[in-house]
Chimera marker file (.cmm) of the C-alpha trace (Angstrom):
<marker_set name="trace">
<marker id="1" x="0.000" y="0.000" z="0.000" r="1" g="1" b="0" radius="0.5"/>
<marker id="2" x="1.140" y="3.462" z="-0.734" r="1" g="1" b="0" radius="0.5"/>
<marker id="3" x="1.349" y="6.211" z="1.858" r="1" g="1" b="0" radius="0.5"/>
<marker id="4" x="-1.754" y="8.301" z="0.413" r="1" g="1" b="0" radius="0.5"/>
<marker id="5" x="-3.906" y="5.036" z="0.042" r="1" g="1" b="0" radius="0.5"/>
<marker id="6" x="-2.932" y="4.409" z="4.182" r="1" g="1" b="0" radius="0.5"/>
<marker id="7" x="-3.724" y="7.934" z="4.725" r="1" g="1" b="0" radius="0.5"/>
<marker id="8" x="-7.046" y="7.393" z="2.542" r="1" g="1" b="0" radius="0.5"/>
<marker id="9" x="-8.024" y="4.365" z="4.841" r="1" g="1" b="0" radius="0.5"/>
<marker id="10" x="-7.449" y="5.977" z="8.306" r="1" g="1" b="0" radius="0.5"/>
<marker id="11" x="-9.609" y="9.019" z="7.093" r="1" g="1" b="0" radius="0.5"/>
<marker id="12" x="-12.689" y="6.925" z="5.923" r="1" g="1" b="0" radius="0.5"/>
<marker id="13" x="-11.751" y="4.747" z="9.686" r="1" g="1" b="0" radius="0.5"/>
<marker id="14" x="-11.899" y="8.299" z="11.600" r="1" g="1" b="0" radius="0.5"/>
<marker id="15" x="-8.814" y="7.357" z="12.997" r="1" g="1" b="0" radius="0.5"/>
<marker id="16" x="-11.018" y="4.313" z="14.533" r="1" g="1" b="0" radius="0.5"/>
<marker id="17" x="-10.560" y="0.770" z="14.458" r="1" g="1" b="0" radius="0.5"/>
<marker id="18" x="-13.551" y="-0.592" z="12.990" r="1" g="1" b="0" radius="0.5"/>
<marker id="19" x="-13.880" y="-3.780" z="14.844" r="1" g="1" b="0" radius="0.5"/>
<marker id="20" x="-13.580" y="-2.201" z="18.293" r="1" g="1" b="0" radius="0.5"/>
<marker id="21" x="-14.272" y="1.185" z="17.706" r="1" g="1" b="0" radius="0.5"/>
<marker id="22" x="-10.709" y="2.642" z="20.021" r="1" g="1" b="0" radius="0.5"/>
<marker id="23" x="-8.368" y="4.527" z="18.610" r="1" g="1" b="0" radius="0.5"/>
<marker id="24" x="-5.925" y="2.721" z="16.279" r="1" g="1" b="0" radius="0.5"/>
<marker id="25" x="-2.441" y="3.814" z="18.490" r="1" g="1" b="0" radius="0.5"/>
<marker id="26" x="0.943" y="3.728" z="18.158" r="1" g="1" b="0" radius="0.5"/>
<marker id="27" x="1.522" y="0.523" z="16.002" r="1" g="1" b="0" radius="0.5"/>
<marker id="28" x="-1.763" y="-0.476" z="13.413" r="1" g="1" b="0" radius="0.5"/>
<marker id="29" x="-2.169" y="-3.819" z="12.114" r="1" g="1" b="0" radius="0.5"/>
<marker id="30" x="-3.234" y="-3.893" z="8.419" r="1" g="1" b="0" radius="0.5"/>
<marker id="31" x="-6.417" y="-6.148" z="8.631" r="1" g="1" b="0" radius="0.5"/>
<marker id="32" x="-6.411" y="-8.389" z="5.253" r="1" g="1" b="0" radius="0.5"/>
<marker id="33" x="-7.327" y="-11.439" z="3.711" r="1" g="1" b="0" radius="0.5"/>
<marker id="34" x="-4.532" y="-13.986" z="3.416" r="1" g="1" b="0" radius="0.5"/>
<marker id="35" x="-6.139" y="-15.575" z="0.626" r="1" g="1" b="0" radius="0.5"/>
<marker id="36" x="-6.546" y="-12.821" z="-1.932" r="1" g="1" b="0" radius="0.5"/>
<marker id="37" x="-4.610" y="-10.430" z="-0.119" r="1" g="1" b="0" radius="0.5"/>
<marker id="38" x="-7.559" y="-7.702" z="0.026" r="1" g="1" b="0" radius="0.5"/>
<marker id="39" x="-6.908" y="-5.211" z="2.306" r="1" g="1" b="0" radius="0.5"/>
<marker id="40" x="-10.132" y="-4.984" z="4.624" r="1" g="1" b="0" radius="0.5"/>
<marker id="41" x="-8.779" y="-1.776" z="7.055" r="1" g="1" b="0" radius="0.5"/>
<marker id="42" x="-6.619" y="-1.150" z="9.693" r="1" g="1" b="0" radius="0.5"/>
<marker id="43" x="-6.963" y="-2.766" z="13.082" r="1" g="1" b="0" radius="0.5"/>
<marker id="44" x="-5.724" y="-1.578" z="16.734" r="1" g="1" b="0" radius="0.5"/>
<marker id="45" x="-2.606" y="-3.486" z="17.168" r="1" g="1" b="0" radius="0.5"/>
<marker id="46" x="-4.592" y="-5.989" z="20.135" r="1" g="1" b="0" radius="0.5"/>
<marker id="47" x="-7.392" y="-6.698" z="17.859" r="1" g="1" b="0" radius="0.5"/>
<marker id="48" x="-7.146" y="-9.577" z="14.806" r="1" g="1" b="0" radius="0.5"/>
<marker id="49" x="-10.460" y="-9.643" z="12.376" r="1" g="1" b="0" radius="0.5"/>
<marker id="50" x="-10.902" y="-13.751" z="11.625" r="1" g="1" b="0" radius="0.5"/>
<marker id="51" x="-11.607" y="-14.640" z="7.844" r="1" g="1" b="0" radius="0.5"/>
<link id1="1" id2="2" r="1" g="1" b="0" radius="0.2"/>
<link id1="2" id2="3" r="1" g="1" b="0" radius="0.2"/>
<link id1="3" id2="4" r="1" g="1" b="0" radius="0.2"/>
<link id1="4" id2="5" r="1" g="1" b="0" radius="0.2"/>
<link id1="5" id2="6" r="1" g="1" b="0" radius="0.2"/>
<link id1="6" id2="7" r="1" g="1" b="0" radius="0.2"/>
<link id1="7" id2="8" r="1" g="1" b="0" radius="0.2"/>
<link id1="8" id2="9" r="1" g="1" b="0" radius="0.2"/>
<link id1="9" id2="10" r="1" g="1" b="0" radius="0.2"/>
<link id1="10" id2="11" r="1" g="1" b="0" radius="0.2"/>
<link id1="11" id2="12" r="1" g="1" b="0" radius="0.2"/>
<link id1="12" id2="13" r="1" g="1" b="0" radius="0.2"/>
<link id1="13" id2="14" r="1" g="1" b="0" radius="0.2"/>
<link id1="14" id2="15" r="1" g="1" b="0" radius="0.2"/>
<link id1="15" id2="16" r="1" g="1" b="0" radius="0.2"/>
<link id1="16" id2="17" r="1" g="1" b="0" radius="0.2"/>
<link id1="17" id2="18" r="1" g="1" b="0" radius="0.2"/>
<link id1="18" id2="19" r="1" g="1" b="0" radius="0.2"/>
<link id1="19" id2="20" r="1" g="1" b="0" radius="0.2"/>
<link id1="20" id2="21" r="1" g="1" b="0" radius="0.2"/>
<link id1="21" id2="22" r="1" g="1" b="0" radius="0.2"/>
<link id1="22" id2="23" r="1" g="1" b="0" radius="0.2"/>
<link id1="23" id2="24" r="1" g="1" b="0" radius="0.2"/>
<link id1="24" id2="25" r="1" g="1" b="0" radius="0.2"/>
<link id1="25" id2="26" r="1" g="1" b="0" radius="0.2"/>
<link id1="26" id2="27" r="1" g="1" b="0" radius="0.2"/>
<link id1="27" id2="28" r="1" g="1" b="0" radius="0.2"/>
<link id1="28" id2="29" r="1" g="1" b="0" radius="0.2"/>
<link id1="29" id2="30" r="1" g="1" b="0" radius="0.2"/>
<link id1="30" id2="31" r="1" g="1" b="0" radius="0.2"/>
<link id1="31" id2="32" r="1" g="1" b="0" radius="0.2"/>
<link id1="32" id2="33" r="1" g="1" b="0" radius="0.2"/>
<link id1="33" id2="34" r="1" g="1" b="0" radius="0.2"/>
<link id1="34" id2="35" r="1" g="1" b="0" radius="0.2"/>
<link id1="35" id2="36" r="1" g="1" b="0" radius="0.2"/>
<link id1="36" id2="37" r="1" g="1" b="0" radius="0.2"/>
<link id1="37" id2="38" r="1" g="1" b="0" radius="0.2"/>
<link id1="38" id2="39" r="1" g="1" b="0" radius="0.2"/>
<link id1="39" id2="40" r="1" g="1" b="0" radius="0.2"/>
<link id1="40" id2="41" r="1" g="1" b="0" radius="0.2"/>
<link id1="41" id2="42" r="1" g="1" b="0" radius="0.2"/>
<link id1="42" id2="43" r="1" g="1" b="0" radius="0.2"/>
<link id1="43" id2="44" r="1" g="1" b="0" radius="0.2"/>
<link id1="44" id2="45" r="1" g="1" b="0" radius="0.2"/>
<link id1="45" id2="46" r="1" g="1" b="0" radius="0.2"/>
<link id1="46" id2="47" r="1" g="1" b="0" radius="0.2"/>
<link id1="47" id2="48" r="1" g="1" b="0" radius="0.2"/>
<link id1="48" id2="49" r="1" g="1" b="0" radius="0.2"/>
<link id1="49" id2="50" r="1" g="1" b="0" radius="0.2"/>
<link id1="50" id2="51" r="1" g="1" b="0" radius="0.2"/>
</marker_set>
């Protein structure tokens, strides 16, 4: 992912991860699909979407 399209993400997120809703902090985890390698959003570092 490019910097702008990270930037692009984390606006449409409100700085919020959407799984549980806290802010992102120091150290996101980019949430994707290890099949197809989709990028679904960025997670708070603690929190891992399954799927």
């Amino acid at each position: 992912m490019t910097e702008t399209q990270v930037d692009d993400m984390l606006e449409r997120q409100a700085g919020l991860c959407p799984i549980c809703r806290r802010g992102l902090g120091d150290k996101p985890h980019v949430d994707h699909d290890h099949e197809t390698g989709e990028v679904r959003g960025e997670t708070a570092e603690d929190v891992r979407a399954d799927g």
